[in-house]
C-alpha positions in Angstrom: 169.3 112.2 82.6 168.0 108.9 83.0 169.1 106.5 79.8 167.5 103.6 80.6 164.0 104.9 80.2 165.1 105.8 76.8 166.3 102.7 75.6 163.5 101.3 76.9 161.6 103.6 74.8 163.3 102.9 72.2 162.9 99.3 72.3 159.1 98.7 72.7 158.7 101.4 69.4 161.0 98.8 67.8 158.5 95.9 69.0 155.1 97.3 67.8 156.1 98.0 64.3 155.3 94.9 63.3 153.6 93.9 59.4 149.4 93.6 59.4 149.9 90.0 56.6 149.2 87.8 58.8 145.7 89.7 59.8 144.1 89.5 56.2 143.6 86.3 56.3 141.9 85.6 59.5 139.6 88.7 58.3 138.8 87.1 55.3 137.8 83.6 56.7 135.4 85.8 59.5 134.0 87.3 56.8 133.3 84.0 54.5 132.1 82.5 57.7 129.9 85.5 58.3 128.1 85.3 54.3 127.7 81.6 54.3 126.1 81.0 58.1 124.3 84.2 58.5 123.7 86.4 55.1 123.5 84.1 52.4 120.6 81.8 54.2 118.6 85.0 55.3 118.6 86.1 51.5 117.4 83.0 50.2 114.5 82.9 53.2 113.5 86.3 52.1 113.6 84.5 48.6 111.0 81.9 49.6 109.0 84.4 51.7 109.0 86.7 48.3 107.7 83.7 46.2 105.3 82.2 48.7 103.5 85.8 48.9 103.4 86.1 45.4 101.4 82.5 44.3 99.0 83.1 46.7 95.9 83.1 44.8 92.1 83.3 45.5 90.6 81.0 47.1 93.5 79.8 49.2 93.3 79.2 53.0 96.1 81.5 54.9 97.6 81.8 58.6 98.4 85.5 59.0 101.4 86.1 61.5 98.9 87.6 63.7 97.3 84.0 63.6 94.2 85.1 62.2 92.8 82.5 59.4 90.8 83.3 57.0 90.0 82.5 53.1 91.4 84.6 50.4 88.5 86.8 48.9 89.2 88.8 46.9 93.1 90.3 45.7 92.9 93.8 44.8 95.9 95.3 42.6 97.1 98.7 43.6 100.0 99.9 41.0 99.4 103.7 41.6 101.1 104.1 44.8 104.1 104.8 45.7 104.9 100.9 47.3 103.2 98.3 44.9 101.6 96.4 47.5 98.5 94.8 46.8 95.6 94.5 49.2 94.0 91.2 49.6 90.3 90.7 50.9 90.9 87.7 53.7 87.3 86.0 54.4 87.3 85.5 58.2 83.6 84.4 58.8 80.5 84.8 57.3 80.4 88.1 58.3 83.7 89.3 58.6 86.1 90.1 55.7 89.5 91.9 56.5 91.4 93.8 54.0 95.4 93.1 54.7 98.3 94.1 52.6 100.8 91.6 51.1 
């Protein structure tokens, strides 16, 4: 029987048994660095986007994403469904008007 192998064996189980302490911390800092560059700065755009729908008013002039402009008509309430989204009359030309949700 060969011994050496076994030793050897022996000797790299000894090696890899080693403590995970000194891995927390580096976790921890790619985690902090994670909330304060990427999460915390998306919330607080979703914030402003939040607010900024919700004081639009009548009467204001609005850029849709689509890139379609247009004067607010009209904003009609709709509580009953299941989403709470209101739908707002947008005044395109003098013949158009588009109805769009918030």
């Amino acid at each position: 029987m060969n011994f050496e192998l076994v030793t050897t064996a022996f000797a790299q189980a000894e090696q890899t048994t080693r403590t995970t302490a000194p891995m927390w911390p580096m976790l921890i800092a790619i985690f902090a660095v994670f909330y304060f560059f990427i999460i915390r700065p998306q919330r607080k755009k979703q914030q402003d986007t939040k607010s900024l729908l919700n004081s639009i008013s009548k009467g204001n002039r609005v850029v849709t994403i689509g890139g379609i402009c247009g004067t607010i008509v009209n904003i009609k309430e709709k509580k009953d469904t299941k989403h709470d989204d209101d739908i707002i009359v947008l005044k395109v030309s003098d013949n158009a008007k588009i109805e769009m949700i918030r």
